[in-house]
N, CA and C atoms as an extended XYZ file, in Angstrom:
237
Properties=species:S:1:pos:R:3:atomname:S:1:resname:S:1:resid:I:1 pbc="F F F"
N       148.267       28.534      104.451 N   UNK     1
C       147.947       28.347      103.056 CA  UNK     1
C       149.198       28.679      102.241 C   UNK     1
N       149.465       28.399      101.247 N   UNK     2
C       150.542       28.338      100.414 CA  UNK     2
C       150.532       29.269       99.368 C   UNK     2
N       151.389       30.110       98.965 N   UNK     3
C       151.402       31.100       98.006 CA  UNK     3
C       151.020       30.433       96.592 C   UNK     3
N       150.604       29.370       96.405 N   UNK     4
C       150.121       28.750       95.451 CA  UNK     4
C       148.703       28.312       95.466 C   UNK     4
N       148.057       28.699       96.435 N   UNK     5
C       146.992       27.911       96.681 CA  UNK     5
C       145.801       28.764       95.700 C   UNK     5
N       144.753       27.545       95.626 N   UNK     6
C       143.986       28.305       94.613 CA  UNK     6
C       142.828       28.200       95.072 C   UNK     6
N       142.041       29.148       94.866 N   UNK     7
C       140.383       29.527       95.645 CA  UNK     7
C       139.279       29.204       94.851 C   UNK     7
N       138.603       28.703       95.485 N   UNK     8
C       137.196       28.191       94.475 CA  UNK     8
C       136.069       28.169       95.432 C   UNK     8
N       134.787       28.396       95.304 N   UNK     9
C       133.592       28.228       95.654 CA  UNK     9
C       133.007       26.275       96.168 C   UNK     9
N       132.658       26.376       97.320 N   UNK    10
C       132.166       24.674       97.384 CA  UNK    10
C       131.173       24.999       98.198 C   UNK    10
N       129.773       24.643       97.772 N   UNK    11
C       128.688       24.663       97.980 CA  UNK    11
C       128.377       23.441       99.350 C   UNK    11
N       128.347       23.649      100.076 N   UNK    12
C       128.351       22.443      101.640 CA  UNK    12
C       126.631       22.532      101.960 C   UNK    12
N       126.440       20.965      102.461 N   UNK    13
C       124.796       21.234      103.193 CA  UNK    13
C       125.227       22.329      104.117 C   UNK    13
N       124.411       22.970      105.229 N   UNK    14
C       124.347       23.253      106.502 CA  UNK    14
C       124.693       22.791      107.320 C   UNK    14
N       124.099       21.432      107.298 N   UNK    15
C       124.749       20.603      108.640 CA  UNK    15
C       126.425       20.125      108.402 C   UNK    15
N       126.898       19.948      106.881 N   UNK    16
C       128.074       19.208      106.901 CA  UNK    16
C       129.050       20.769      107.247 C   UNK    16
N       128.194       22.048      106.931 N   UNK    17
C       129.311       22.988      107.249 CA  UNK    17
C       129.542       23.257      108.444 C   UNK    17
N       128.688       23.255      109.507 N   UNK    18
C       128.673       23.280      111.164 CA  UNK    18
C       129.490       22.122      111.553 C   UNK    18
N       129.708       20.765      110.742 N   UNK    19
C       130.582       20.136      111.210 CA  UNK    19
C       131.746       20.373      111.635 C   UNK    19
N       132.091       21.230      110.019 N   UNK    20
C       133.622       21.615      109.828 CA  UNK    20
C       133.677       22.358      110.853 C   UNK    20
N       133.114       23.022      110.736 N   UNK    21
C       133.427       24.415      111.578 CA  UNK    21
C       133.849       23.715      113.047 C   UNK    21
N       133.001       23.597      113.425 N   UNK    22
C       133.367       22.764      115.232 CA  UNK    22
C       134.737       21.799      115.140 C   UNK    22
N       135.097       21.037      113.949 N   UNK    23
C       135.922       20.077      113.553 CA  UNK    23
C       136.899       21.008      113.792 C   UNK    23
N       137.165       22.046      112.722 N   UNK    24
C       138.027       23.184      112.805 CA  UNK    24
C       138.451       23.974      114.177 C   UNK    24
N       137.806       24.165      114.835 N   UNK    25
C       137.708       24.848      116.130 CA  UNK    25
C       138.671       24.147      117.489 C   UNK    25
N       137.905       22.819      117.273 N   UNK    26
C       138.709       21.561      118.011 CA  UNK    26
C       139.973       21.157      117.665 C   UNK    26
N       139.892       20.988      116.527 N   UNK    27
C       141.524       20.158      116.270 CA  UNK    27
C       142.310       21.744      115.857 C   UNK    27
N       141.905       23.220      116.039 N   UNK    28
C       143.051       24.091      115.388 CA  UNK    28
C       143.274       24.354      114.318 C   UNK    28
N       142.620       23.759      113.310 N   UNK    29
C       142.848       23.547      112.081 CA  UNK    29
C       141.692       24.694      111.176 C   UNK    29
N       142.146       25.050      110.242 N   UNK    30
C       140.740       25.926      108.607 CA  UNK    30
C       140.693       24.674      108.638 C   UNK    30
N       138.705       25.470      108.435 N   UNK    31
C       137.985       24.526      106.987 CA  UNK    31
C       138.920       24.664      106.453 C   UNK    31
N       139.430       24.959      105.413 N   UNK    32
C       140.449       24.699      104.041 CA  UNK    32
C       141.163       23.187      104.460 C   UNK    32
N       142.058       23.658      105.485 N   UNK    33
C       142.829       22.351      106.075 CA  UNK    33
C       142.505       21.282      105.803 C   UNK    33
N       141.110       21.064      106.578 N   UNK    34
C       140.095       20.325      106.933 CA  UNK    34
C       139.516       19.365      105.572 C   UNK    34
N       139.280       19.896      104.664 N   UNK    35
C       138.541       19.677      103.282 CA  UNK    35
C       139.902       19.494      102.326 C   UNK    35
N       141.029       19.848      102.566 N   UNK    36
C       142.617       19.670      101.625 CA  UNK    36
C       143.017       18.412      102.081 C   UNK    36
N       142.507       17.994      103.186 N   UNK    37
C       143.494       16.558      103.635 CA  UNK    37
C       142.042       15.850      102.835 C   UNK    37
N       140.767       16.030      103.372 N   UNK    38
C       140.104       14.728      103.049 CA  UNK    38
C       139.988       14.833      101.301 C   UNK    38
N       140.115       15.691      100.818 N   UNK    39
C       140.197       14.746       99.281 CA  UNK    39
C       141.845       14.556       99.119 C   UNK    39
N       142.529       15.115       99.863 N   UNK    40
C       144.040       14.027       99.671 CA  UNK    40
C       143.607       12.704       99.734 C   UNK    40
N       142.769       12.424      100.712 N   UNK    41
C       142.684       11.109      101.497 CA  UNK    41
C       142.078       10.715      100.263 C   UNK    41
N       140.361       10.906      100.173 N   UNK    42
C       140.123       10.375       99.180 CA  UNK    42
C       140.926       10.019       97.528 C   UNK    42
N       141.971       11.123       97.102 N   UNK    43
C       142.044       10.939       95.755 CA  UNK    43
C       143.576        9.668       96.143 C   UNK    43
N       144.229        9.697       96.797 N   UNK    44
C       144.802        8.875       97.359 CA  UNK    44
C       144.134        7.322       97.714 C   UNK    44
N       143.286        7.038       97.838 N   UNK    45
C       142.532        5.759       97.819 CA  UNK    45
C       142.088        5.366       96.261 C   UNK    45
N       141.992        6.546       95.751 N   UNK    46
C       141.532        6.190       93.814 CA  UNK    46
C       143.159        5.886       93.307 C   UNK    46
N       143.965        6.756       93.863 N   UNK    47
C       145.168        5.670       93.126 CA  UNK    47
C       145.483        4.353       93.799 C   UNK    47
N       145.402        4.040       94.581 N   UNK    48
C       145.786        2.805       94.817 CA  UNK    48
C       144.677        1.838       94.410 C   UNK    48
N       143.192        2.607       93.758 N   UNK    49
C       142.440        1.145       93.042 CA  UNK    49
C       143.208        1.262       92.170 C   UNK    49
N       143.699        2.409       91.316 N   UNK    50
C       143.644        2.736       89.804 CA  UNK    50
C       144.972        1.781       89.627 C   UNK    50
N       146.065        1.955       90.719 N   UNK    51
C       147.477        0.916       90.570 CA  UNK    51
C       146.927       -0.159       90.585 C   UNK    51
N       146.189       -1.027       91.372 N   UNK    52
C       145.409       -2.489       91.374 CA  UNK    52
C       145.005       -2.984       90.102 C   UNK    52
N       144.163       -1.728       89.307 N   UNK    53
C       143.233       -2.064       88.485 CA  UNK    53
C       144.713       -2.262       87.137 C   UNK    53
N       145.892       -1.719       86.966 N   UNK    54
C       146.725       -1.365       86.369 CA  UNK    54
C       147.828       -2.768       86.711 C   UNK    54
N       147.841       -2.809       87.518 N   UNK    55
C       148.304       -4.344       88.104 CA  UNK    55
C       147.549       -5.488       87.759 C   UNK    55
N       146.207       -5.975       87.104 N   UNK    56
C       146.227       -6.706       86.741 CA  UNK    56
C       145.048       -6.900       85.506 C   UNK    56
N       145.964       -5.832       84.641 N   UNK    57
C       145.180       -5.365       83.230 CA  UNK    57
C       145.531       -6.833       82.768 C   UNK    57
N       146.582       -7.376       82.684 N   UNK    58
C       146.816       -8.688       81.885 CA  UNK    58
C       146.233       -9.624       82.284 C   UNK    58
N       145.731       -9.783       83.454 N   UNK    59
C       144.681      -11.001       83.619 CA  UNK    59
C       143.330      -11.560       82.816 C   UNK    59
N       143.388      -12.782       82.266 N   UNK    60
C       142.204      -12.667       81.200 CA  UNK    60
C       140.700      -12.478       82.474 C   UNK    60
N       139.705      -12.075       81.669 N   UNK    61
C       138.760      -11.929       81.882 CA  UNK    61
C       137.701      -13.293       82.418 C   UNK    61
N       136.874      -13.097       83.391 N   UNK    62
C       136.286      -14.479       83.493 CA  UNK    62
C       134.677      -13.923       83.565 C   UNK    62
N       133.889      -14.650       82.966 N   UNK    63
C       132.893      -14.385       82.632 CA  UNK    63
C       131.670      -14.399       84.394 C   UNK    63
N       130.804      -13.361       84.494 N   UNK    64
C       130.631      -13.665       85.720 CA  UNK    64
C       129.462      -14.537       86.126 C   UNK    64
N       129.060      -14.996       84.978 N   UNK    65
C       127.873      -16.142       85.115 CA  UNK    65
C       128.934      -17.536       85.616 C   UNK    65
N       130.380      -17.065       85.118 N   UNK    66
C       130.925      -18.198       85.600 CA  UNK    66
C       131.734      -18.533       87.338 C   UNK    66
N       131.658      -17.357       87.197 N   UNK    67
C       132.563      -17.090       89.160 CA  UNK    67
C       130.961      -17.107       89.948 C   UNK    67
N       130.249      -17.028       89.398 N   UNK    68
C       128.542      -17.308       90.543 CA  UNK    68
C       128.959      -18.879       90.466 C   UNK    68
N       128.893      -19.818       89.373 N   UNK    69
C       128.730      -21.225       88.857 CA  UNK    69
C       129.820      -21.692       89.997 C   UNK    69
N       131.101      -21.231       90.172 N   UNK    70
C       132.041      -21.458       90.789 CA  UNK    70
C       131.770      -21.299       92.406 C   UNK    70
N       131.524      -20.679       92.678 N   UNK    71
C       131.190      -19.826       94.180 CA  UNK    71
C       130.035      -20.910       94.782 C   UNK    71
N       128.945      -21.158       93.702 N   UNK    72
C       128.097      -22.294       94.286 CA  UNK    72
C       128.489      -23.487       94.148 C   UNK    72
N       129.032      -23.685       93.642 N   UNK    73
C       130.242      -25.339       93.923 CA  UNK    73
C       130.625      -25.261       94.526 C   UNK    73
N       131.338      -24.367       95.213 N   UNK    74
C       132.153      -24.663       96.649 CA  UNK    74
C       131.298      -24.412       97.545 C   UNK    74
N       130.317      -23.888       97.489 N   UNK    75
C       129.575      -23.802       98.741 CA  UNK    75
C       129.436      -22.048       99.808 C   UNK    75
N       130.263      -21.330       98.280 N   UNK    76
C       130.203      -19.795       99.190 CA  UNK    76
C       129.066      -19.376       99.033 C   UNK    76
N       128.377      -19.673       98.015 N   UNK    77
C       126.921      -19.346       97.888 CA  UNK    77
C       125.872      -19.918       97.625 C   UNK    77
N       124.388      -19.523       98.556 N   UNK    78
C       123.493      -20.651       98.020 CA  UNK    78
C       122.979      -20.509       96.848 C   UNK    78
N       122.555      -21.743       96.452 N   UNK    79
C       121.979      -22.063       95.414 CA  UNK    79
C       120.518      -21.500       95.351 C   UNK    79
């Protein structure tokens, strides 16, 4: 843990905490470890929508009664 690290309370089911724990046990690793990578992971997947979503702010808008209208013309969806 890092002389910076900061402590907080996280309320876990039962079963998801017996996960960790065995998870922990096996791979060598703290719960802490364990729970620090997966919301890396997760908040790391929200930036790369949030860059996407930021990447194509300038695109006009298309109405979505009209991409259904479209989708069943070509045949991606039934009618």
């Amino acid at each position: 843990m890092s002389p910076v690290s900061k402590r907080t309370t996280v309320y876990l089911d039962p079963e998801l905490h017996r996960a960790l724990r065995i998870k922990a046990a096996e791979t060598d690793q703290t719960i802490s470890e364990l729970v620090n990578s997966a919301v890396r992971r997760c908040l790391a997947e929200d930036a790369v929508d949030l860059a996407a979503f930021e990447d194509r702010a300038g695109e006009p808008s298309v109405p979505y009664e009209d991409v259904l209208r479209e989708l069943k013309r070509r045949g991606k969806l039934q009618r």
